[in-house]
C-alpha positions as CSV (number, residue, x, y, z in Angstrom):
1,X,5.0,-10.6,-19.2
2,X,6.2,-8.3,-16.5
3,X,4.5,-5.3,-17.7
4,X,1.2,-6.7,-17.8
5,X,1.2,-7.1,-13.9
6,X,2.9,-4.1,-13.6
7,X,3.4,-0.3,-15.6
8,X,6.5,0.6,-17.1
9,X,8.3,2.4,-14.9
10,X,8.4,-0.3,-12.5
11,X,9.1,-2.4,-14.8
12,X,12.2,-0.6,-15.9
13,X,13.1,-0.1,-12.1
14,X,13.0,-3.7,-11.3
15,X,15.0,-5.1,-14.8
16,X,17.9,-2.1,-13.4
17,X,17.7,-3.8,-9.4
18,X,17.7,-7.2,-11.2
19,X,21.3,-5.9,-13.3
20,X,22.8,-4.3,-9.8
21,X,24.0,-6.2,-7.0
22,X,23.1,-5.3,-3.4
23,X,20.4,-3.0,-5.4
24,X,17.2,-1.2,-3.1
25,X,13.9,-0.4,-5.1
26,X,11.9,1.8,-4.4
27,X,8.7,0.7,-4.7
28,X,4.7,1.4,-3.3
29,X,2.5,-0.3,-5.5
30,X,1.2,-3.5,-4.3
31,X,1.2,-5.3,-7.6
32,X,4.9,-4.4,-8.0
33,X,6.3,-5.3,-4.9
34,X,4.2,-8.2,-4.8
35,X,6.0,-9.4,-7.8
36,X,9.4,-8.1,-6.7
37,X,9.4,-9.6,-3.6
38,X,9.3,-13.1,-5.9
39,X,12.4,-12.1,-7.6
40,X,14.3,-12.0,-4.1
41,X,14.7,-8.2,-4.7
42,X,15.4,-5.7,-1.5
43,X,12.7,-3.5,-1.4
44,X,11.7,-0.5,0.1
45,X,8.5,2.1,0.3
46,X,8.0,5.6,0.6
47,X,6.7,5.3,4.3
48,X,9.8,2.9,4.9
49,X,12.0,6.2,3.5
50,X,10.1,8.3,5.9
51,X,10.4,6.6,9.1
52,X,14.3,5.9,8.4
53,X,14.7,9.3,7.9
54,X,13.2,10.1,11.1
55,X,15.1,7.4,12.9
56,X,18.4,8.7,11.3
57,X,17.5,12.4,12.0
58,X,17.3,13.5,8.5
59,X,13.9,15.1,9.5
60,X,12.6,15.9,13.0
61,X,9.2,14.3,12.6
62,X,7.0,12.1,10.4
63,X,3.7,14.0,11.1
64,X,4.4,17.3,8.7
65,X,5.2,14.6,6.1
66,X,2.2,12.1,6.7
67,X,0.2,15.6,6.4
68,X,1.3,16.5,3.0
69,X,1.2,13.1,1.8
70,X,-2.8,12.7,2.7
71,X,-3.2,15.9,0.2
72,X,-2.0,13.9,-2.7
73,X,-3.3,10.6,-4.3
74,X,-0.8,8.7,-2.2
75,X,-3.6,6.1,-0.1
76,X,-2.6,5.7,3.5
77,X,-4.8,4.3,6.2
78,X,-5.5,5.9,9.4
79,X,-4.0,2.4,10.9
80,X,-1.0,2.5,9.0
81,X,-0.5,6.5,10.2
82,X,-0.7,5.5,13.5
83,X,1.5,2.2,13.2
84,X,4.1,4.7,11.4
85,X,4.2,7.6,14.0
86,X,4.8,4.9,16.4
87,X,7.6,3.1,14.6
88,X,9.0,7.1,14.5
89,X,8.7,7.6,17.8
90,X,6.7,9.8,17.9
C-alpha cells in the first residue's frame, strides 16, 4: 500500500521513523511527505537542513549551496530561493 504512493526507500525510511520515538525523516518528495505528515511523523527537508545549518553556523551562507543544488536534478523555485536566503539571513 505504502509503496504504491511512494518508492522504496522512503518507504523503508518512514516504517524505521514509525519504529523510533522522537524520530526526524528526512524527506523532499511531495508524495512522501504528503503521506508522512498523515502518520503524525516529524519531518524535515533538505532546504530545512540548509537553513538550520546556516542558522546554527555550521556553514556561513546558503547561496554556495542553493548554487550547487540548481546543477543537479534537485527542483527549486526561484520563489522558494529567495524565501530561503531570507529565512538565512542572508
Amino acid at each position: 500500500m505504502i509503496e504504491s504512493l511512494i518508492d522504496k526507500g522512503e518507504a523503508s525510511a518512514i516504517a524505521l521513523a514509525l519504529e523510533s520515538d522522537n524520530s526526524l525523516l528526512i524527506i523532499d518528495d511531495r508524495k512522501g511527505r504528503k503521506f508522512t505528515r498523515q502518520l503524525s511523523l516529524s519531518i524535515i527537508g533538505t532546504i530545512g537542513i540548509i537553513v538550520d545549518a546556516k542558522l546554527t553556523g555550521i556553514i556561513p551562507s546558503v547561496k554556495p549551496v542553493l548554487a550547487k543544488i540548481k546543477t543537479t536534478n534537485f527542483r527549486i523555485t526561484e520563489a522558494l530561493e529567495l524565501l530561503i536566503i531570507q529565512k538565512a539571513g542572508e
